[in-house]
C-alpha positions as CSV (number, residue, x, y, z in Angstrom):
1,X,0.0,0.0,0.0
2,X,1.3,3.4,-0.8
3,X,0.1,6.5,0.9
4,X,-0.3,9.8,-0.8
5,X,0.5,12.8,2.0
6,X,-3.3,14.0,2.1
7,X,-4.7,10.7,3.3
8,X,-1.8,9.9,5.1
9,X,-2.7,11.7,8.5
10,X,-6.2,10.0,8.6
11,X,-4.8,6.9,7.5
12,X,-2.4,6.8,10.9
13,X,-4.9,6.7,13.0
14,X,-6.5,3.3,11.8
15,X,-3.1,1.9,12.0
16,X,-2.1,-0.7,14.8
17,X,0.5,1.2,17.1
18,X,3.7,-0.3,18.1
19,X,5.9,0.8,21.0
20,X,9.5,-0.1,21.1
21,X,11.5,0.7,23.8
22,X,15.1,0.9,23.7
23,X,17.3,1.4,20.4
24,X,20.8,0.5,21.7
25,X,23.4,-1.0,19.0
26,X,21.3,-4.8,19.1
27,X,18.0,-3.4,18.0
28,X,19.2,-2.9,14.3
29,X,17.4,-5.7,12.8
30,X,14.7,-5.2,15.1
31,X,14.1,-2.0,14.0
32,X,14.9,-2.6,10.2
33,X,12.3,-5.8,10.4
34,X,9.6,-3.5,12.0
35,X,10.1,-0.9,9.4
36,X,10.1,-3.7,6.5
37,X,6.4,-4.9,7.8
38,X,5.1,-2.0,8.6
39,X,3.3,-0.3,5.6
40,X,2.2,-3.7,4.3
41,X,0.7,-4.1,8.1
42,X,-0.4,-1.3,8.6
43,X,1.8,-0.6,11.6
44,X,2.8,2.7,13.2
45,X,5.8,2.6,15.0
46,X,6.9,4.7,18.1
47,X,10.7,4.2,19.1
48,X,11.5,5.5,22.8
49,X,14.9,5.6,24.4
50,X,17.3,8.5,26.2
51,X,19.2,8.4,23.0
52,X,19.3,7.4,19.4
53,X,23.4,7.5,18.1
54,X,22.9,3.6,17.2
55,X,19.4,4.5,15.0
56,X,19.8,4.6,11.2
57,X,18.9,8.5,10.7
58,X,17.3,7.1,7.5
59,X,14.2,4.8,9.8
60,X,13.4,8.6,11.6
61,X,12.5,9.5,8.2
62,X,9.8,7.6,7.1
63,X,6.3,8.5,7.6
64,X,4.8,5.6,10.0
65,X,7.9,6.0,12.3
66,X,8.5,8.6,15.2
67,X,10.8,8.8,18.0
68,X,10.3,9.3,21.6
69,X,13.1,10.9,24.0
70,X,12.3,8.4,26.9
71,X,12.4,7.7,30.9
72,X,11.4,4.3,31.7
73,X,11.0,6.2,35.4
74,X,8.7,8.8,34.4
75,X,5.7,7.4,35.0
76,X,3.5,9.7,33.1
77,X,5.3,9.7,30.0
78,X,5.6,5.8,30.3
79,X,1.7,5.0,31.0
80,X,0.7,7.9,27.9
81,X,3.1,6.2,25.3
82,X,1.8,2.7,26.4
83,X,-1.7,3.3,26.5
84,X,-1.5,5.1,23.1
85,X,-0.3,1.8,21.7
86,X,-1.4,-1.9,20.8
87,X,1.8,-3.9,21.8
88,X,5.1,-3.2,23.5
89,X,8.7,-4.0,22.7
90,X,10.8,-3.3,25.8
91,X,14.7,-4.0,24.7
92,X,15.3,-2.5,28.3
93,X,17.2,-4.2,31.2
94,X,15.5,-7.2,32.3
95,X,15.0,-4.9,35.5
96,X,13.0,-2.4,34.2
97,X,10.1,-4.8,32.7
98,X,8.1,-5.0,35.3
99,X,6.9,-1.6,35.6
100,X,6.2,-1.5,31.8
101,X,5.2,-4.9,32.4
102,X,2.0,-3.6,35.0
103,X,1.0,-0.6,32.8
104,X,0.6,-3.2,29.8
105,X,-1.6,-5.2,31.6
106,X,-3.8,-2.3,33.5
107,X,-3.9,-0.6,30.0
108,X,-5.1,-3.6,28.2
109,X,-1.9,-4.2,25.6
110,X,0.3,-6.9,24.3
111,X,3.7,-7.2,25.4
112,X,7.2,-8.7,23.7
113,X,10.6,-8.8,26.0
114,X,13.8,-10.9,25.1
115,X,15.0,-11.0,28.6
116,X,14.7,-14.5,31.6
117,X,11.4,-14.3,32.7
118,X,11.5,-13.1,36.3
119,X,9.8,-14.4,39.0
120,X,7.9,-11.2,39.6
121,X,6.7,-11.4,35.8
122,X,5.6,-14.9,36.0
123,X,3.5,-13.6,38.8
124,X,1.6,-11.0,36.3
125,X,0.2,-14.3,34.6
126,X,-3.1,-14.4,36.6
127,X,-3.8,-10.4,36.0
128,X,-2.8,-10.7,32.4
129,X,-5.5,-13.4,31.4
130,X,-7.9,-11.8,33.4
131,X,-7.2,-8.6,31.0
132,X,-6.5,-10.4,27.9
133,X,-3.2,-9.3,27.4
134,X,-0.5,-11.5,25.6
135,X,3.4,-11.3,27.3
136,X,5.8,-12.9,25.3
137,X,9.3,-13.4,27.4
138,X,12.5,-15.0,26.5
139,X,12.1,-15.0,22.6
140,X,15.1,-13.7,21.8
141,X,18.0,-16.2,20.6
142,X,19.6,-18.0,24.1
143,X,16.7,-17.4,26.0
144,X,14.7,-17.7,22.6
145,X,15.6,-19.5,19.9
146,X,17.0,-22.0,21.7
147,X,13.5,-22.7,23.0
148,X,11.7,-22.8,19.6
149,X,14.1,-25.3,18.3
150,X,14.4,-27.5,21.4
151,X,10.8,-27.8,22.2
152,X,10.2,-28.6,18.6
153,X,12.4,-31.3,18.4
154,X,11.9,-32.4,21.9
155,X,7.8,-32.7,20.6
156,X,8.2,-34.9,18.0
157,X,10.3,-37.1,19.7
158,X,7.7,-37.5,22.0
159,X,4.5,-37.8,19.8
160,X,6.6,-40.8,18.0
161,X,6.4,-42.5,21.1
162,X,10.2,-42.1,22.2
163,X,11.1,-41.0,25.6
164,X,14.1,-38.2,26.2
165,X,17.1,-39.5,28.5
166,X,19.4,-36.6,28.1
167,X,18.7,-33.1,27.2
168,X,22.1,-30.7,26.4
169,X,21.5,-27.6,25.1
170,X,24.8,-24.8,24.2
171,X,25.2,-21.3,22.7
172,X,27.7,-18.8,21.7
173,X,28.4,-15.6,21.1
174,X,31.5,-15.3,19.4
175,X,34.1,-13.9,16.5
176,X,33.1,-15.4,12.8
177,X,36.1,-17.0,11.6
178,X,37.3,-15.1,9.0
179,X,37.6,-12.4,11.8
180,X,39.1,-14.8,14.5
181,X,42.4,-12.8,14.6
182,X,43.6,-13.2,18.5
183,X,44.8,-15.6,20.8
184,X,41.8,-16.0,22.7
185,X,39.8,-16.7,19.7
186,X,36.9,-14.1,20.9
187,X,35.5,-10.8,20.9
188,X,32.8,-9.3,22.6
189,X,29.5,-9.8,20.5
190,X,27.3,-8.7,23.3
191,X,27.5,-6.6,26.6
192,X,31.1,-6.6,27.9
193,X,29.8,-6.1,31.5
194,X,28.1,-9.4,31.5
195,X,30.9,-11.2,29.8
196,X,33.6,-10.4,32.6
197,X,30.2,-10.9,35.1
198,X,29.5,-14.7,33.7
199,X,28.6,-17.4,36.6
200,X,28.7,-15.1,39.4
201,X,24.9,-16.1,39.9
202,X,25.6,-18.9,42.4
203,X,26.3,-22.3,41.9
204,X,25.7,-24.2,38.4
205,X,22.4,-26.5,38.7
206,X,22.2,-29.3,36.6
207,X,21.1,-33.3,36.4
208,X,23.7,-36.0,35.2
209,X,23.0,-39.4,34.8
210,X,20.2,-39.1,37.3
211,X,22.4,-37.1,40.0
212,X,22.0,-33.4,41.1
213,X,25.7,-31.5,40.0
214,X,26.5,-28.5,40.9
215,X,29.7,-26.5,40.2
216,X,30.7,-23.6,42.2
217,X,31.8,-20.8,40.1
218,X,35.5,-20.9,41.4
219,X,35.8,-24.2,39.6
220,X,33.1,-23.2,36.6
221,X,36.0,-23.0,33.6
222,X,37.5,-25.6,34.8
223,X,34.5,-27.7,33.7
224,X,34.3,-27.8,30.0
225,X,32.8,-30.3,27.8
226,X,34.1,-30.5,23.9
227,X,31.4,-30.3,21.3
228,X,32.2,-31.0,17.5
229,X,30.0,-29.2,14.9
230,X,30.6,-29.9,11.7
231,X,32.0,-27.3,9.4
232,X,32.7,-25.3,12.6
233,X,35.3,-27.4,14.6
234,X,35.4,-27.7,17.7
235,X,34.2,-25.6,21.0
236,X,34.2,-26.3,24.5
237,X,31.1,-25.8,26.6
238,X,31.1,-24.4,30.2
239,X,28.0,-24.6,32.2
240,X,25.3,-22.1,32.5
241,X,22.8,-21.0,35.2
242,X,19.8,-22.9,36.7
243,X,19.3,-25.9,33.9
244,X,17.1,-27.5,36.4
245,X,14.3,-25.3,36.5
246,X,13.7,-25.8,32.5
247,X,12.6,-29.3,32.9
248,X,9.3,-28.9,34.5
249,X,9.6,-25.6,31.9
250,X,10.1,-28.5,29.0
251,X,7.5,-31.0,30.5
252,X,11.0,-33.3,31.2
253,X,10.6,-34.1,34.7
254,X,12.3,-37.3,34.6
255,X,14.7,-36.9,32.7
256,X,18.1,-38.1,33.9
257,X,20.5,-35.2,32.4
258,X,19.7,-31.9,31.7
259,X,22.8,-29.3,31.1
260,X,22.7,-25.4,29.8
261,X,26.1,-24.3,28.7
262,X,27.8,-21.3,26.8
263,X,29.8,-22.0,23.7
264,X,33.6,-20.8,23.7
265,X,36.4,-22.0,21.3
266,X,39.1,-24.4,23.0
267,X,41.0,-22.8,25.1
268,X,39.4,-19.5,26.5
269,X,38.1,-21.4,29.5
270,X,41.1,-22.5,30.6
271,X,43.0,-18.8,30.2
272,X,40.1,-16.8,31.8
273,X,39.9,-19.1,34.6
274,X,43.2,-17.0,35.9
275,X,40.9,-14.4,36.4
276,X,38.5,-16.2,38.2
277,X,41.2,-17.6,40.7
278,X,42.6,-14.0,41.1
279,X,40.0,-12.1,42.0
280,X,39.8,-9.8,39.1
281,X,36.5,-10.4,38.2
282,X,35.0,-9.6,41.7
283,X,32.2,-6.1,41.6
284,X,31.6,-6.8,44.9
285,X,33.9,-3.6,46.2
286,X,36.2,-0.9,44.9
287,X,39.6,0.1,44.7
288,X,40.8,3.3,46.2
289,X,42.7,5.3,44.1
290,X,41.8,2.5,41.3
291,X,42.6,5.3,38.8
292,X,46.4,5.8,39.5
293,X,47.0,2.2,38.9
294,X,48.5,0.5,35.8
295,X,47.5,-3.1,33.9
296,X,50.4,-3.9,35.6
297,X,49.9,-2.8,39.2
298,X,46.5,-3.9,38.9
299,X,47.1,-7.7,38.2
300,X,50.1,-7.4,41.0
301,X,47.3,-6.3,43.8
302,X,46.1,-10.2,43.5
303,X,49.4,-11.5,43.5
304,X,51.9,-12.9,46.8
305,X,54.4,-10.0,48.1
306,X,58.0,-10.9,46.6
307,X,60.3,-7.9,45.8
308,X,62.7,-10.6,44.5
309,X,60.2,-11.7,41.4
310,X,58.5,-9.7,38.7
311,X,54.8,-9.6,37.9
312,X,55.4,-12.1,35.3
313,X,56.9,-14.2,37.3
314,X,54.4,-14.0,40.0
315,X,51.6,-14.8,37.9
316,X,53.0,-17.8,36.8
317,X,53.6,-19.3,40.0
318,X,50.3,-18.4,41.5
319,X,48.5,-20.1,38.6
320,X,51.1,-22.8,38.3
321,X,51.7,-22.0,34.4
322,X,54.7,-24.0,33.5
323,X,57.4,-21.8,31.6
324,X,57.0,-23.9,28.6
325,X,53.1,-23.3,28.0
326,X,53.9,-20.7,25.8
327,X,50.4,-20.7,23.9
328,X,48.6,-20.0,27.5
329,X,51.2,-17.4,28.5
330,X,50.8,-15.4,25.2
331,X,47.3,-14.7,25.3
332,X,47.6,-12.6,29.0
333,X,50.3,-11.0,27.4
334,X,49.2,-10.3,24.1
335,X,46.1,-8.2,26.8
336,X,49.2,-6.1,27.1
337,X,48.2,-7.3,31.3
338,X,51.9,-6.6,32.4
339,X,52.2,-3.0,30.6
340,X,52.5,0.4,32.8
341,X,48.9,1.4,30.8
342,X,46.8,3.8,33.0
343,X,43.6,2.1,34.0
344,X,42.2,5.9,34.5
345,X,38.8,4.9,36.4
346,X,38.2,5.6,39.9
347,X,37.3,3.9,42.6
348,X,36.7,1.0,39.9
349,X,35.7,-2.8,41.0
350,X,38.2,-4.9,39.7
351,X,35.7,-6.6,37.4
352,X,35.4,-2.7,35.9
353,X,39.1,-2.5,35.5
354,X,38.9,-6.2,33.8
355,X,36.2,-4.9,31.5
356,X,38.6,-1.9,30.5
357,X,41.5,-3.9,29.8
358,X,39.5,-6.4,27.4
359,X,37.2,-3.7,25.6
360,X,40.6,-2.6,24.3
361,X,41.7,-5.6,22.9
362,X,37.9,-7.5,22.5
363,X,36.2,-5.0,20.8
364,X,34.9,-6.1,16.9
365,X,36.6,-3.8,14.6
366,X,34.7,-2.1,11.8
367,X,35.0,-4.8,9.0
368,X,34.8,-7.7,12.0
369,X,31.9,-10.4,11.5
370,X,30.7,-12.1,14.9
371,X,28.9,-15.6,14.8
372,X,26.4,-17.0,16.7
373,X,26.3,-21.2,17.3
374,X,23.8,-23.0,19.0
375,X,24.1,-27.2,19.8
376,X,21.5,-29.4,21.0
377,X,21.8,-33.0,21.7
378,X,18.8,-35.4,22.0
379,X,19.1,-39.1,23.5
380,X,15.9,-40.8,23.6
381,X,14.6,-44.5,24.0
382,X,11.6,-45.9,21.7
383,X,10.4,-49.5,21.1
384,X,13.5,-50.6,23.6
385,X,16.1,-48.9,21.5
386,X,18.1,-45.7,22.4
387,X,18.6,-43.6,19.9
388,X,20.8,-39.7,19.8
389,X,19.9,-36.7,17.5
390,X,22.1,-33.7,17.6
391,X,20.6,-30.3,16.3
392,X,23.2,-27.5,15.2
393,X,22.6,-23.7,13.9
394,X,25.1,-21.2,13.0
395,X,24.6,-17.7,11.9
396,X,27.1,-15.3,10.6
397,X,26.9,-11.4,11.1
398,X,26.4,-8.9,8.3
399,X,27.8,-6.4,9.4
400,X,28.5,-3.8,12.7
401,X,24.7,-2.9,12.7
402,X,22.9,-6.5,11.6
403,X,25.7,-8.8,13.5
404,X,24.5,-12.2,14.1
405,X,23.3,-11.2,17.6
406,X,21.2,-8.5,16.2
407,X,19.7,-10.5,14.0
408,X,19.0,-13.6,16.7
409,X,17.9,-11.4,19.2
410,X,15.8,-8.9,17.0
411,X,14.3,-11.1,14.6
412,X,12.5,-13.5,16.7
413,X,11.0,-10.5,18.9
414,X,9.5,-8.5,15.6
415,X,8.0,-12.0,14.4
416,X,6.3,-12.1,17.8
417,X,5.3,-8.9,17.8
418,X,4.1,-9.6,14.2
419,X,2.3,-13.0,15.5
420,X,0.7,-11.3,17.8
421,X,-0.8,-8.0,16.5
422,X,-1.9,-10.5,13.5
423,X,-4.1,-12.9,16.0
424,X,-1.3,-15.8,14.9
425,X,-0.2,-16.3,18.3
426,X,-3.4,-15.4,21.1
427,X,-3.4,-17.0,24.2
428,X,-3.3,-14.3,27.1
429,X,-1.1,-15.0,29.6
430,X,2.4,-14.5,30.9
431,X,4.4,-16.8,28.5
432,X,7.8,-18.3,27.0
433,X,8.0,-20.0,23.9
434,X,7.6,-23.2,23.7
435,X,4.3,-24.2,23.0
436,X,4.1,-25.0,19.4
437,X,1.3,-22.5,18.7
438,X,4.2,-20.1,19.3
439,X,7.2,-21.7,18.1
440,X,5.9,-23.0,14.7
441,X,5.2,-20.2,13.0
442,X,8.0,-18.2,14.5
443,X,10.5,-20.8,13.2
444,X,8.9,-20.9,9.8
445,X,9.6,-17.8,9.3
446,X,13.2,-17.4,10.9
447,X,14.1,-20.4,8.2
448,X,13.0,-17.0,5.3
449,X,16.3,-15.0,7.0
450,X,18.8,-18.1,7.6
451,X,18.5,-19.2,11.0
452,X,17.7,-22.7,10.3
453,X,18.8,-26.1,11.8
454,X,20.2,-28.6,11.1
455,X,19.3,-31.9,12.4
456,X,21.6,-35.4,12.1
457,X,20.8,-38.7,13.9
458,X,23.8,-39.7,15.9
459,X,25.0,-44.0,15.1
């Protein structure tokens, strides 16, 4: 449909209203999927943060678009620009949902969020159906897509009859490999904070051959499982989280393994464990005069007192790196980690002055791709016989604005909010994805843009 400018005012009105908030550097393909649909859909789109340096000056341009200078704490200006609209996209900090969260539901309007579900959310459930309002969490790709693809497969194995033994699930965010250029073989694809933060949660939860594990997160990279996907190489998994809590989630109650993990190539786990065991990725206090430190000073705070050695030296011994595990040694070094560089922040946390010292070296340069991977394994038993199915996806970035991420974070949230405004997915309620009313149409269209699977039975 294309809109002359007289009828174009009137025409606005009739159109179905959506509210995104939050337009930070992942919402790219959000935003350019919203924009794609919307004329076609009839959509009007409203696009509310504090600031827009990441939003293609080209999308404030067209005619059903318009941008919102925005604080989620005004409550005013919150409950008017929700209650003017039909659904809400809040890309904020998982945090801040709940109070867009309640004005969705007292205001009567749909609701689409990539983040956990919290326990205060899943407590809107009741007041949602009672009001009619859908709210879709975790649909973005790990929570998300890992979700849609599990469940799915996890669904037929079932409605064949078969029984699941073992459930793994992994996922990475990391460098594609014609921009793997480092030792560590990684760069930061997603918020750097939570990187250097990773574990720190509490103890690992998960099921093994019909016994309760858990890993503490001193020993957490020391942990790794080594996962081959074909085309890709190898990775090594580390543990993630709460897997427990997803089997009741994924109707797998007595299942005898269930495991969540994070994808990494061989190697990092066993290099950033050093940080683990020094202390430098504690937030828990600060360090005075933080800011007149160097790299160099900084990794010597964590290390014994001996004027005799050097900080090299030190390190070594305290993390009992032999002298001729030269691969190991080079990527601390190649950090530049015992160079006289300012750290120039004040009263930092030593998991801030971590974070500074990777962003220099971590960060995705302009022509960098990043990747994401995502491995599933099945075991199952039917008619007496076990049986093993691994499931494997891996997407490659575009670009710096539609990175992989992007597009597996922002592309299952604007086929939601599609879904949704469209009556394809209707079932009020506080939800995550994995009902196949919601998954199967969401991963039909996903295949359109790439992000596929691919699925191999295992001899």
């Amino acid at each position: 449909m294309h809109l002359n400018s007289i009828n174009l005012e009137v025409h606005l009105r009739y159109m179905k209203k959506i509210l995104l908030i939050g337009a930070g550097r992942s919402t790219g393909t959000l935003v350019k999927y919203l924009t794609n649909n919307a004329e076609a859909n009839e959509w009007q789109l409203t696009i509310a943060d504090r600031n827009f340096e990441f939003l293609d000056k080209k999308v404030t341009e067209l005619p059903f678009v318009t941008t919102e200078v925005f604080d989620v704490t005004n409550q005013d200006q919150r409950e008017t620009l929700i209650e003017a609209s039909n659904l809400v996209i809040s890309m904020l900090p998982a945090h801040m949902h709940i109070s867009v969260a309640k004005d969705c539901i007292d205001y009567k309007k749909h609701m689409v969020t990539a983040s956990y579900i919290s326990k205060e959310m899943q407590e809107l459930d009741r007041q949602a159906k009672e009001n009619g309002v859908i709210i879709i969490n975790e649909i973005g790709v790990d929570p998300g897509i890992d979700h849609l693809s599990a469940k799915k497969v996890i669904d037929e194995i079932v409605s064949q009859g078969g029984e699941l033994t073992d459930f793994e699930t992994f996922t990475g965010g990391l460098v594609a490999p014609e921009s793997d250029n480092n030792p560590w073989n990684y760069k930061f694809t997603w918020n750097p904070r939570n990187v250097v933060l990773a574990g720190q949660g509490g103890a690992v939860k998960f099921i093994q051959e019909g016994t309760y594990k858990y890993i503490p997160y001193q020993k957490m990279f020391r942990r790794t499982e080594i996962i081959d996907i074909e085309g890709f190489g190898k990775f090594e998994g580390v543990a993630n989280r709460d897997s427990l809590k997803y089997r009741q989630v994924y109707g797998l109650e007595n299942i005898s393994t269930m495991f969540r993990g994070t994808l990494r190539k061989p190697g990092y786990c066993r290099a950033w464990d050093a940080f683990v065991q020094l202390g430098a990725t504690d937030d828990s206090y600060t360090i005075p005069n933080s800011k007149d430190l160097t790299f160099r000073s900084f990794i010597n705070l964590f290390l014994p007192y001996n004027p005799n050695d050097s900080v090299e030296l030190k390190f070594r011994h305290y993390l009992n790196i032999a002298h001729d595990d030269i691969q190991l040694f080079e990527k601390y070094k190649w950090l530049d980690l015992f160079e006289d560089i300012p750290v120039e922040l004040d009263n930092a946390t030593p998991a801030e002055i971590l974070q500074k010292i990777l962003v220099r070296k971590w960060t995705l340069q302009e022509d960098d791709k990043d990747m994401i991977v995502m491995w599933h394994k099945f075991v199952y038993t039917n008619g007496g016989k076990k049986y093993e199915k691994h499931s494997s996806m891996v997407v490659i970035g575009e670009d710096q604005t539609h990175t992989a991420m992007a597009k597996t974070v922002g592309l299952p949230v604007g086929i939601t909010a599609k879904k949704i405004l469209n009556g394809t997915i209707d079932e009020p309620g506080v939800h995550i994805p994995i009902k196949q009313s919601i998954y199967e149409p969401i991963l039909k269209e996903l295949e359109d843009y790439g992000i596929c699977f691919t699925e191999k039975d295992v001899t």
